[in-house]
C-alpha positions in Angstrom: 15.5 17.2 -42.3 13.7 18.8 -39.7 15.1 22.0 -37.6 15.9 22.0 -34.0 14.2 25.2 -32.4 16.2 25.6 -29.0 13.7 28.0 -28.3 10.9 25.6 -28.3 13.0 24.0 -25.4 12.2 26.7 -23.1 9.2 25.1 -22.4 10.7 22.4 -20.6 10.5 24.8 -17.2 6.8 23.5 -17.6 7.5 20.3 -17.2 10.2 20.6 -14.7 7.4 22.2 -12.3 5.0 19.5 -12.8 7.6 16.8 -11.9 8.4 19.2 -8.7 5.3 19.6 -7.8 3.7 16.2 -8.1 6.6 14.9 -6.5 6.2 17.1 -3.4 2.5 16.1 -3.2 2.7 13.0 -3.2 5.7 13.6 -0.6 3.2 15.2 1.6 0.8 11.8 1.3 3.5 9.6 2.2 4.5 11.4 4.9 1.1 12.0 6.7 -1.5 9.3 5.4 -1.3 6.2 6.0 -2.3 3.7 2.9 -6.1 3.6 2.5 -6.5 6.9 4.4 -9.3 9.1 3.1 -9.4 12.7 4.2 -12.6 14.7 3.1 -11.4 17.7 1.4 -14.7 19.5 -0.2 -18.2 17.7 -0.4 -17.1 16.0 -3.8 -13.6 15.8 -3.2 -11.5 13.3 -0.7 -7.8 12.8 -0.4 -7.1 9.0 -0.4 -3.9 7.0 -0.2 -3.5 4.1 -2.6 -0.8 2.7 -4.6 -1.5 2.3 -8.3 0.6 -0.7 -9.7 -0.8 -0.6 -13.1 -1.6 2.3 -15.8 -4.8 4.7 -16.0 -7.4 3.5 -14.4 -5.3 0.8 -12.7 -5.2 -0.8 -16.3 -2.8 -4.1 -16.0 -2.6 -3.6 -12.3 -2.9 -7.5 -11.5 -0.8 -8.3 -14.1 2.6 -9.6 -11.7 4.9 -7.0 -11.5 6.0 -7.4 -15.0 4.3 -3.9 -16.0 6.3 -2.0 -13.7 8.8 -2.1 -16.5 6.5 -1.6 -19.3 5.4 1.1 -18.6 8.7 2.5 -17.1 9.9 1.8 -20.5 7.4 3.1 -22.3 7.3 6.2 -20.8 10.9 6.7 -21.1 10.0 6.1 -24.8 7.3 8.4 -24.5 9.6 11.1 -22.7 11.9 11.0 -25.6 9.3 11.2 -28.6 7.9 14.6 -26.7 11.3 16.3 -26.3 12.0 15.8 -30.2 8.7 16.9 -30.8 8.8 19.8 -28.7 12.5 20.8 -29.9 11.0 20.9 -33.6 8.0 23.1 -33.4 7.8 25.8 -34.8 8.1 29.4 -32.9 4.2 30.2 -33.3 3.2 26.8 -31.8 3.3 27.7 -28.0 -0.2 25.9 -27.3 1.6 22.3 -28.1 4.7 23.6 -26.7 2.5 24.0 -23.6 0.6 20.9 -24.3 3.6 18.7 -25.0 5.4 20.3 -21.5 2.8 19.0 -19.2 2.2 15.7 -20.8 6.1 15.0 -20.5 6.2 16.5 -16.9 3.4 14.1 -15.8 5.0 11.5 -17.6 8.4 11.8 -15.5 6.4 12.5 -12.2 4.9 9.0 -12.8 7.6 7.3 -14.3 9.9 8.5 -10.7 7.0 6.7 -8.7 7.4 3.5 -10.7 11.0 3.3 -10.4 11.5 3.7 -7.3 8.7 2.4 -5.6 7.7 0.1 -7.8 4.2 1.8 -8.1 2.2 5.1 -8.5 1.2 7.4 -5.6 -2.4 8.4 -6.1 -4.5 10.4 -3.4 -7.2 12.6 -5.8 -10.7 11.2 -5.3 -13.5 12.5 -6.7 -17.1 11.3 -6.6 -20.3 11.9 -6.1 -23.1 10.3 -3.9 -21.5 6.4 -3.5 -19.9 6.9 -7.1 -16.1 7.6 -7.4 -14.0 8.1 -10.3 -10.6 6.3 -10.2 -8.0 8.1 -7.6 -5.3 10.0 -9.6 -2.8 12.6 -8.6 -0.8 15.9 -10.1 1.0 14.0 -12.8 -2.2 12.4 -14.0 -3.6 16.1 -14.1 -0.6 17.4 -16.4 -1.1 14.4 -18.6 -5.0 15.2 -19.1 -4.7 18.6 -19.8 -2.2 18.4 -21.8 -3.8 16.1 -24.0 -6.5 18.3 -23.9 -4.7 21.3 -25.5 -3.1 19.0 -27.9 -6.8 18.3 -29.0 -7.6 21.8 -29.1 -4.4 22.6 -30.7 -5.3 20.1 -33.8 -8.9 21.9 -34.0 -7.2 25.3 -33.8 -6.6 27.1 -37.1 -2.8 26.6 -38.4 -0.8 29.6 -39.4 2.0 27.9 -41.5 5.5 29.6 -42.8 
């Protein structure tokens, strides 16, 4: 049986601030793009409106609407799985505590989007020259970072009790 740490929980303020903030990003778009917009922001980076019906990299996108509920669902499912996770860590493992945080925040700021709208707000474009990586947004940020630490996490020594 595995032990609840409540303090582990604590970390949930993370993800609480990602939701915030993505949400009131992607507030701002709404409210002053239109769809399509691009606004140059630096000489690699624009700020441009679309609506992302599917998963990363607009994965499923043209499916027919039937994804908007898969992958609601699944990252309810998801959401769940990382709060028992986080909940069972151990004090010392703050980095996954982190790591877990943003990854469920980003997960909630996208799963809002897909509820209610029916799709994802993304407005982050980077490229280079005529080259342009898919358009993402805050959430999408959390989610890759967090991932990130939980790689670096797994090639991190372990102190175990």
């Amino acid at each position: 049986m595995y032990k609840v740490n409540k303090s582990m929980a604590r970390w949930l303020w993370l993800s609480v601030v990602m939701v915030v903030f993505d949400q009131v990003t992607k507030f701002a778009v709404l409210a002053t793009m239109e769809l399509y917009q691009t606004i140059a922001v630096m000489p690699f980076v624009n700020f441009t409106y679309v609506h992302n019906t599917g998963a990363a990299f607009s994965f499923l996108s043209q499916a027919g609407g039937w994804q908007r509920w898969f992958f609601a669902l699944f990252a309810v499912v998801i959401s769940i799985v990382l709060v028992v996770w986080l909940i069972r860590l151990k004090p010392h493992e703050w980095l996954m505590a982190v790591a877990l945080s943003l990854v469920l925040g980003g997960a909630i700021g996208n799963l809002i989007d897909r509820v209610v709208l029916g799709y994802v707000i993304d407005f982050v474009d980077l490229y280079y020259q005529t080259w342009h990586w898919p358009v993402f947004n805050i959430a999408d940020c959390a989610i890759t970072v967090g991932v990130g630490l939980m790689l670096l996490d797994s090639f991190s020594l372990k102190v175990t009790d």
